[in-house]
N, C-alpha and C positions, 0 to 999 in steps of 0.2 A: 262488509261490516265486520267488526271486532270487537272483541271486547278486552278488558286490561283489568285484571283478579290481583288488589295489591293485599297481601298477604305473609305472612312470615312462618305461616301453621306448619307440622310437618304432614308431609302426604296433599300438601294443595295443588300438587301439579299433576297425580292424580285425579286430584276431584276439578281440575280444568281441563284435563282430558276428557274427563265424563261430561262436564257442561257442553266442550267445542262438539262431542260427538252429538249430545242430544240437541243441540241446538242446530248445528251445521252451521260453524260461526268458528271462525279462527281467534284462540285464546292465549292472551299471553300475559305471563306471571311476572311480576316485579315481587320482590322478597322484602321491601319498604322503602322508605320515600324514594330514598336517592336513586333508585333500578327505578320507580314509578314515574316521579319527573323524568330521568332520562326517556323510558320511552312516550311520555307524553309529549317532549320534543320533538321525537322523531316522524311520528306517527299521528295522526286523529283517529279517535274508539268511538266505535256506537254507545257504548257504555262501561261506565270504572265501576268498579266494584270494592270498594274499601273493606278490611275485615274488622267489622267492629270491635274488638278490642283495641286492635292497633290504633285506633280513632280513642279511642278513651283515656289507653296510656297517654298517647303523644297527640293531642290535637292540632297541634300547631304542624303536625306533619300531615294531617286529612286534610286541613284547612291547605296548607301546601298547591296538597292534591286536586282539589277541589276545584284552587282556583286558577290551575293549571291546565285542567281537563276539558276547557274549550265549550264542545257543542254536547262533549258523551253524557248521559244519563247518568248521574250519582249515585250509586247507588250503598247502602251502609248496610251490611250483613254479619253475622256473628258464625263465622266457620266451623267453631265447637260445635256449636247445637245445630247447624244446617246442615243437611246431606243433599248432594247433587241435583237429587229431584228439586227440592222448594226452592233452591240456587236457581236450577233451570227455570222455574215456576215464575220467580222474584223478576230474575231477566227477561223474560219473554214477556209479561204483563210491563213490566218499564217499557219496553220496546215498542209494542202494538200502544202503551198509552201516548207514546210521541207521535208514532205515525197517524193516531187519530188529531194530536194536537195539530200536527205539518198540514195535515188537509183541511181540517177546518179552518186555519188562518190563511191558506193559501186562497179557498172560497171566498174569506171575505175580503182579502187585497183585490182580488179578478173582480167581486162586486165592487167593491171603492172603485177602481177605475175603470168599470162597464159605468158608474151611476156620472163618472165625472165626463167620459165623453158623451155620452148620452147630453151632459147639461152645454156641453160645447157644439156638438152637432145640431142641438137645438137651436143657438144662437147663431150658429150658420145659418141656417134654415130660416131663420126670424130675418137678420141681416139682409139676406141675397132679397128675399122675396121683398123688404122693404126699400130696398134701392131700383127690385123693378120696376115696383109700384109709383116709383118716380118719375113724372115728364122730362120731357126731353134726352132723356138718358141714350148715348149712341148705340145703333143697332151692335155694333162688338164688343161692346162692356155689354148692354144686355144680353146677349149669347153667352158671353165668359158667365154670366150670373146666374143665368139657364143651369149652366152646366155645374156649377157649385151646388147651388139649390138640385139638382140630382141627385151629384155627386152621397150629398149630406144626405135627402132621403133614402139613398139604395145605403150609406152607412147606420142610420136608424133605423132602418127592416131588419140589418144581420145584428144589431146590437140586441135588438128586443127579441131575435131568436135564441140569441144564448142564455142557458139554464142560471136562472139564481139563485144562489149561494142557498137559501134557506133550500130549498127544493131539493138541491142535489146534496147539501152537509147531513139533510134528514136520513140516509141512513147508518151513518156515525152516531146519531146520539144513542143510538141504542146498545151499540157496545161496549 
């Protein structure tokens, strides 16, 4: 992970020294848009950092930035009045607030498609079992439908073992 401090302040690559050390996060400075865009080409960040005034003179260069920055965490900070700590503060709370967002959305894609084979393996299982149910049906279609109808139960015992999303997201919501 990284992060990209777009800034023009004097002494900010100082005070992204002081962030990369407190964070243990490799940091690197663009001096305004065009060094920002450049490295947002080169590169993906955990997180951008824009320095709020530069955002207020020139919007159209945050906005640039913004919508150049991909996946990184936006973040708008005012370098006058912040010192290193609340910078580091600001970026670590953005950072833990994504990794809670990634896991809880990942919970409920794994449930969306735990609930959708479950509704498929069921209609195996309905299927097989109603074609055995069927006369005359040849002894090796009914084997093959034996063995589907398993198949689909021994896949519905390990589906209903796996944890759902409410159970295991529960202890995210508290941080």
């Amino acid at each position: 992970m990284s992060i990209l401090i777009v800034s023009g302040i004097e002494g900010i690559r100082n005070c992204a020294e002081a962030v990369a050390r407190l964070l243990a996060l490799k940091v690197d400075v663009a001096e305004g848009r065009r060094a920002a865009l450049n490295a947002l080409r080169k590169r993906a960040f955990s997180a951008v950092v824009v320095d709020e005034t530069l955002a207020e003179c020139d919007p159209a260069a945050a906005d640039a930035i913004w919508e150049h920055s991909g996946q990184a965490i936006p973040l708008q900070i005012n370098f006058a009045l912040s010192g290193a700590a609340r910078i580091v503060r600001e970026i670590r709370a953005a950072l833990s607030r994504r990794e809670r967002e990634q896991a809880v959305a990942q919970l409920a894609a794994r449930e969306d498609i735990g609930m959708e084979l479950r509704k498929t393996v069921t209609g195996l299982l309905l299927h097989s079992q109603l074609a055995l149910s069927q006369t005359g049906v040849p002894v090796v279609v009914a084997e093959k439908l034996r063995m589907v109808a398993d198949l689909a139960g021994t896949l519905r015992q390990q589906l209903s073992a796996l944890p759902q999303a409410e159970k295991v997201a529960a202890p995210y919501a508290n941080r």
